[in-house]
C-alpha positions in Angstrom: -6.7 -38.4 -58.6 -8.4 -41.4 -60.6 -7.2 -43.7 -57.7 -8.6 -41.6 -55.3 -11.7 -41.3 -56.7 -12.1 -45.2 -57.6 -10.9 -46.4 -53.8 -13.9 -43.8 -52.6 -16.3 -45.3 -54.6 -15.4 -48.5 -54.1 -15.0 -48.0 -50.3 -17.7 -46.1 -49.6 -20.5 -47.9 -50.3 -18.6 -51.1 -48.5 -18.8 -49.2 -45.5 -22.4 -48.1 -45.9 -24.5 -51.1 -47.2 -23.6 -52.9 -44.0 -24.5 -49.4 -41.5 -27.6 -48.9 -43.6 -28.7 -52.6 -43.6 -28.2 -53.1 -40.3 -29.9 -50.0 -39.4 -32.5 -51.1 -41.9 -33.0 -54.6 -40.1 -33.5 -53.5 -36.7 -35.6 -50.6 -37.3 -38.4 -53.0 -39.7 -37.7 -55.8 -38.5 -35.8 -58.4 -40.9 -37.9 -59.1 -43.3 -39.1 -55.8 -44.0 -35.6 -54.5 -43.7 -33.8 -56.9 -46.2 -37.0 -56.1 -48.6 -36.1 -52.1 -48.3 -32.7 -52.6 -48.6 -33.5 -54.6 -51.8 -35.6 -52.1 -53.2 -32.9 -49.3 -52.3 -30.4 -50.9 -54.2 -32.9 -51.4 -57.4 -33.6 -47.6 -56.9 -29.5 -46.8 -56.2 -29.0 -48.8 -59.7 -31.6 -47.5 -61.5 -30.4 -44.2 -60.8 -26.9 -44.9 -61.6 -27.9 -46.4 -65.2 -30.1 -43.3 -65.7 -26.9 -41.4 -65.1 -24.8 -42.8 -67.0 -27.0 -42.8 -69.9 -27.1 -39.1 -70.1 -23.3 -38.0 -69.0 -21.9 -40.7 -71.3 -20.6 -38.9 -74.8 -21.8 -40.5 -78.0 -20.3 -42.1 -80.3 -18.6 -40.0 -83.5 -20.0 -41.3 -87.0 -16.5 -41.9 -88.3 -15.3 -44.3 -85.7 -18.8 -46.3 -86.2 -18.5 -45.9 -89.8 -14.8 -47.1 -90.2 -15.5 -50.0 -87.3 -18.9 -51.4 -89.8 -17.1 -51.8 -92.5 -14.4 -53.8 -91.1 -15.0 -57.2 -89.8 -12.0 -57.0 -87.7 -10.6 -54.5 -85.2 -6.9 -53.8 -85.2 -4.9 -52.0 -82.1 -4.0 -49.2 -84.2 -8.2 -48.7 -85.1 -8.6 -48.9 -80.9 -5.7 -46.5 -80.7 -6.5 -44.1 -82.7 -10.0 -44.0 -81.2 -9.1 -42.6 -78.3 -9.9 -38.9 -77.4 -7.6 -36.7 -78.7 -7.3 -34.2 -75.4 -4.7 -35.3 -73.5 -2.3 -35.4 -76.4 0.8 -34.7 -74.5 0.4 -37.4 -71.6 2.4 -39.3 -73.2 
């Protein structure tokens, strides 16, 4: 599934950006095209920042509490920060 997903949304806008900017460039002219598909990629990555900001989980005070006090970060600290749902995918 996480393949999938990743080769779609990889793919997918490599087939698009090239449809839309063409599309973009003879409708406006080339200039005016390559300035709207500039300012629709700001807009696409703004978006996708905005996003992330708000689906992304935060951070649980014991992991940044045991991480500040230590100067340096072992495997087993990275290990055993990992999410503790998929406990039998091993």
């Amino acid at each position: 599934m996480g393949i999938g997903v990743q080769s779609m949304t990889r793919r997918l806008p490599m087939m698009a950006g090239p449809l839309t900017g063409g599309w973009l460039i003879t409708r406006y002219g080339w200039d005016n095209g390559v300035r709207f598909a500039l300012l629709g990629c700001i807009v696409l990555s703004a978006a996708t920042a905005i996003f992330q900001w708000f689906v992304a989980e935060p951070a649980r005070e014991a992991v940044r509490d045991s991480t500040s006090n230590n100067s340096r970060i072992s495997i087993f600290g990275v290990v055993n920060s990992f999410s503790r749902r998929c406990v039998n995918c091993w």
